[in-house]
TORLUM-489425 format. One record per residue (C-alpha): residue number from 1; residue in one letter; x, y, z negated. Coordinates in nm, 2 decimals. Each point is the difference from the previous one (the first is absolute). Example, Ala and Ser with C-alpha at 12.3 -4.5 7.8 and 13.67 -1.06 7.14 Angstrom:
# TORLUM-489425
+-----+------+--------+--------+--------+
:  nr : rest :     xx :     yy :     zz :
+-----+------+--------+--------+--------+
:   1 :    A :   1.23 :  -0.45 :  -0.78 :
:   2 :    S :   0.14 :   0.34 :   0.07 :
+-----+------+--------+--------+--------+
# end
This chain:
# TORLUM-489425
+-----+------+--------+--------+--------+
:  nr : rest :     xx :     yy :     zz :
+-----+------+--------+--------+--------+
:   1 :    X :   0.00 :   0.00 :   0.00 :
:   2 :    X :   0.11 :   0.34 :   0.05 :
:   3 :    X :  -0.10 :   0.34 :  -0.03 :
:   4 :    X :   0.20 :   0.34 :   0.17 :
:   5 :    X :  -0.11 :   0.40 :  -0.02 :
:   6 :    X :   0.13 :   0.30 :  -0.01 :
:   7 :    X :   0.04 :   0.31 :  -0.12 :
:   8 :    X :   0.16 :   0.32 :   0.07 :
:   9 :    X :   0.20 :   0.20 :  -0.24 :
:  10 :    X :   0.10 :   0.40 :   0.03 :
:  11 :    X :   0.33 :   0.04 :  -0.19 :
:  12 :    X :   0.12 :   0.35 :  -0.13 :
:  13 :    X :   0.31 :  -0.02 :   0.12 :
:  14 :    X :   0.33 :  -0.20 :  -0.13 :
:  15 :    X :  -0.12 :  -0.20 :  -0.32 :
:  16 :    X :  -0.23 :  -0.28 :  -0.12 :
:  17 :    X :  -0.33 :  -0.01 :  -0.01 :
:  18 :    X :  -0.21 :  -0.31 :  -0.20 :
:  19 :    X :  -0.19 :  -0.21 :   0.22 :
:  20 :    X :  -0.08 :  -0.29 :  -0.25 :
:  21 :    X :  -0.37 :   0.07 :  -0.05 :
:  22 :    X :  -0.05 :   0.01 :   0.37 :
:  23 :    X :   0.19 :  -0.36 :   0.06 :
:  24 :    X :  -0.23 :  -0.14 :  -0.30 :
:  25 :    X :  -0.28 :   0.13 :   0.17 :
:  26 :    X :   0.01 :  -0.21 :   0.26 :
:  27 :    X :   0.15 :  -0.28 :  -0.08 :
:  28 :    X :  -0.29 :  -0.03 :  -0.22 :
:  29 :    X :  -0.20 :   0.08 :   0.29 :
:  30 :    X :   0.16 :  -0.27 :   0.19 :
:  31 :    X :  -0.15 :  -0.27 :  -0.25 :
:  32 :    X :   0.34 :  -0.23 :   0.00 :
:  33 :    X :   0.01 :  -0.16 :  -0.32 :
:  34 :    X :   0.36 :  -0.16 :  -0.01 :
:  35 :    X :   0.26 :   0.19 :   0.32 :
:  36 :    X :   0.23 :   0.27 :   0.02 :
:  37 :    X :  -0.07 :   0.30 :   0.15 :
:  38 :    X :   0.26 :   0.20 :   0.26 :
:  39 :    X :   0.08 :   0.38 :  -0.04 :
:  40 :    X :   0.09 :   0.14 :   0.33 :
:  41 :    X :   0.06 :   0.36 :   0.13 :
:  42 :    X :   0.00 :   0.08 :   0.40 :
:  43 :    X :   0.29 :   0.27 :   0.00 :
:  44 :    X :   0.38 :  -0.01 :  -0.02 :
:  45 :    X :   0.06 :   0.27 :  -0.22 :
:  46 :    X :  -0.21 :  -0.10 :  -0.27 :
:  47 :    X :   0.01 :  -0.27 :  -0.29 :
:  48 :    X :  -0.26 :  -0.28 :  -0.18 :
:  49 :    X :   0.19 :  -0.04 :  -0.34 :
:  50 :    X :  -0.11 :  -0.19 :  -0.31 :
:  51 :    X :   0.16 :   0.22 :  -0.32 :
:  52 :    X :  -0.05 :   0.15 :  -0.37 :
:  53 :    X :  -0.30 :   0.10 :  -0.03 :
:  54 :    X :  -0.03 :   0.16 :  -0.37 :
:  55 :    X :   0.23 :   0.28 :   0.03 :
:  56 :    X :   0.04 :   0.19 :   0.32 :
:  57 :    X :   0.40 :   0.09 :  -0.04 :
:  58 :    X :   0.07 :  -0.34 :   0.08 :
:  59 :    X :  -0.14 :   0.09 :   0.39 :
:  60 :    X :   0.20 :   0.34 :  -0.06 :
:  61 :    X :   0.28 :  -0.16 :  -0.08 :
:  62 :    X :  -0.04 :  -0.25 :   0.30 :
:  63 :    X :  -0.01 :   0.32 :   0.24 :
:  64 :    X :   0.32 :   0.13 :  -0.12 :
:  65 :    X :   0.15 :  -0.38 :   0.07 :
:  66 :    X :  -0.13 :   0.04 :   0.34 :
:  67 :    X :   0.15 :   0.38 :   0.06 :
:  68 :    X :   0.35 :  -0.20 :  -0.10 :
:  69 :    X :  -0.09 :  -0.27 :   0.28 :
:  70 :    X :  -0.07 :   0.21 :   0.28 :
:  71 :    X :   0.04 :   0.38 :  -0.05 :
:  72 :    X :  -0.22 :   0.23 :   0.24 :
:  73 :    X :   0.19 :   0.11 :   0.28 :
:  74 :    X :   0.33 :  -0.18 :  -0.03 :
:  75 :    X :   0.20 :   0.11 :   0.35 :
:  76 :    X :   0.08 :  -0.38 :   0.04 :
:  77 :    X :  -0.38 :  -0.04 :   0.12 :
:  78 :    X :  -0.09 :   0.03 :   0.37 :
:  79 :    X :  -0.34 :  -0.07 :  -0.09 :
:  80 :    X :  -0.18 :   0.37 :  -0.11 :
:  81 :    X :  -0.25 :   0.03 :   0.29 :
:  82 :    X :  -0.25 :   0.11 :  -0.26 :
:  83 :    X :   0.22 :   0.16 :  -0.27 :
:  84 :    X :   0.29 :  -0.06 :  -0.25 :
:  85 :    X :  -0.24 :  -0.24 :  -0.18 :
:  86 :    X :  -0.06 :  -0.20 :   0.31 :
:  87 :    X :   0.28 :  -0.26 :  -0.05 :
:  88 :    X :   0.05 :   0.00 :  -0.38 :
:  89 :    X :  -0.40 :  -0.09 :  -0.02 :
:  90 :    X :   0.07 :  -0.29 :   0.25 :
:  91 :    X :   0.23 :  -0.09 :  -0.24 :
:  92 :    X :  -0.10 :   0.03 :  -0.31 :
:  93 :    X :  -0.33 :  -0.23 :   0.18 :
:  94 :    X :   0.25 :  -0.27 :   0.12 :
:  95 :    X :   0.13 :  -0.02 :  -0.36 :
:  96 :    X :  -0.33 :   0.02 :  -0.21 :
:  97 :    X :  -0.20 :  -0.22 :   0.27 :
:  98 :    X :  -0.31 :   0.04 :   0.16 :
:  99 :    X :  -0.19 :  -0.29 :  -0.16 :
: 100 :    X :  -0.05 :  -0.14 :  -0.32 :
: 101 :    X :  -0.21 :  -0.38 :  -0.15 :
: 102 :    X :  -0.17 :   0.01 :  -0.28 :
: 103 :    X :  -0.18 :  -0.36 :  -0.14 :
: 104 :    X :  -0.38 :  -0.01 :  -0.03 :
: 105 :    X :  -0.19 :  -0.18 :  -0.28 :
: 106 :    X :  -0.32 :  -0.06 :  -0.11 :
: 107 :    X :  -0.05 :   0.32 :   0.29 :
: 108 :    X :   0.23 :   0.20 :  -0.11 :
: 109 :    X :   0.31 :   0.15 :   0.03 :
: 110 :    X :   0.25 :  -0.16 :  -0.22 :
: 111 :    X :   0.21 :   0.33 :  -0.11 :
: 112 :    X :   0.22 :  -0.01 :  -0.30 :
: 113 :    X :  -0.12 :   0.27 :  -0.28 :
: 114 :    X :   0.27 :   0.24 :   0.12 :
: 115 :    X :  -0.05 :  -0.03 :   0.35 :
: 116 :    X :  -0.18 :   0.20 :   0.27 :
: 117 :    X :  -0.03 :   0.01 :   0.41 :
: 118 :    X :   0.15 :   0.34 :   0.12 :
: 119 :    X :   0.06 :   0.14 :   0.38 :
: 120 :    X :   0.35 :   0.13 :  -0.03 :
: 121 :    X :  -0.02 :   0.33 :   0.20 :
: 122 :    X :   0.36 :   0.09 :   0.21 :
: 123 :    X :  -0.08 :   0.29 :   0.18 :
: 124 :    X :   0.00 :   0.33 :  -0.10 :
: 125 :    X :  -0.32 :   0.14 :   0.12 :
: 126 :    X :  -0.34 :  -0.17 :  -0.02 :
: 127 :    X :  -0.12 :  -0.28 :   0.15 :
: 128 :    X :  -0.28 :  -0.23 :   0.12 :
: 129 :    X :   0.09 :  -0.34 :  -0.11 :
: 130 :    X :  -0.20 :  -0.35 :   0.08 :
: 131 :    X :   0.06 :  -0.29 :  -0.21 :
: 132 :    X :  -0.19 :  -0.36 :   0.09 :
: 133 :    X :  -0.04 :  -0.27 :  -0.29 :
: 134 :    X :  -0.08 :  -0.33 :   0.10 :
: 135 :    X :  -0.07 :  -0.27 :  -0.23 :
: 136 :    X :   0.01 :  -0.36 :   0.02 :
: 137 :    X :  -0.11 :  -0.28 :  -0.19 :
+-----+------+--------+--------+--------+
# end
């Protein structure tokens, strides 16, 4: 059995922003008892990231990691067709990932207490972001 929707997602700009609720929403919406369910977001200079999700300087923290990793506008890049954050975002994607698993029980999603779903923003400026979940059982 399996179930896959959608959603769309406009970020503020480089950051994270929770997307747990929506995930639960539909994996409970997808009526799987026992599965996993797959995190997935369409772009390449954006991020699906499981983290801390009790105090938010742990995902400020993580930002500053990924400004060490790939700085904006490092003259090595060739890549900037759309800015000095146009590489370091496809970066900083291809390091965080663009998909995350997450088991299902008893319908749903089997987090640990600490844990939430976030879309890990790259770029700058803001953005329209779509994420598909599918969930299989």
């Amino acid at each position: 059995m399996s179930h896959q929707q959608s959603f769309d997602i406009r970020t503020r700009g480089r950051g994270t922003t929770e997307i747990t609720a929506e995930v639960a929403r539909i994996v409970r919406a997808a009526a799987i008892a026992t599965g996993i369910a797959q995190v997935f977001v369409q772009h390449t200079s954006c991020s699906v990231m499981i983290t801390e999700n009790a105090d938010p300087a742990v995902r400020r923290d993580l930002e500053t990691l990924a400004a060490r990793w790939a700085p904006d506008g490092d003259p090595a890049y060739r890549h900037d067709t759309e800015g000095a954050d146009d590489m370091a975002a496809h970066a900083r994607s291809l390091l965080a990932g663009s998909a995350v698993s997450v088991p299902v029980g008893g319908g749903e999603l089997l987090l640990g207490t600490w844990q939430g779903i976030y879309l890990w923003e790259h770029r700058a400026g803001a953005q329209l972001r779509h994420v598909v979940v599918t969930v299989l059982g």
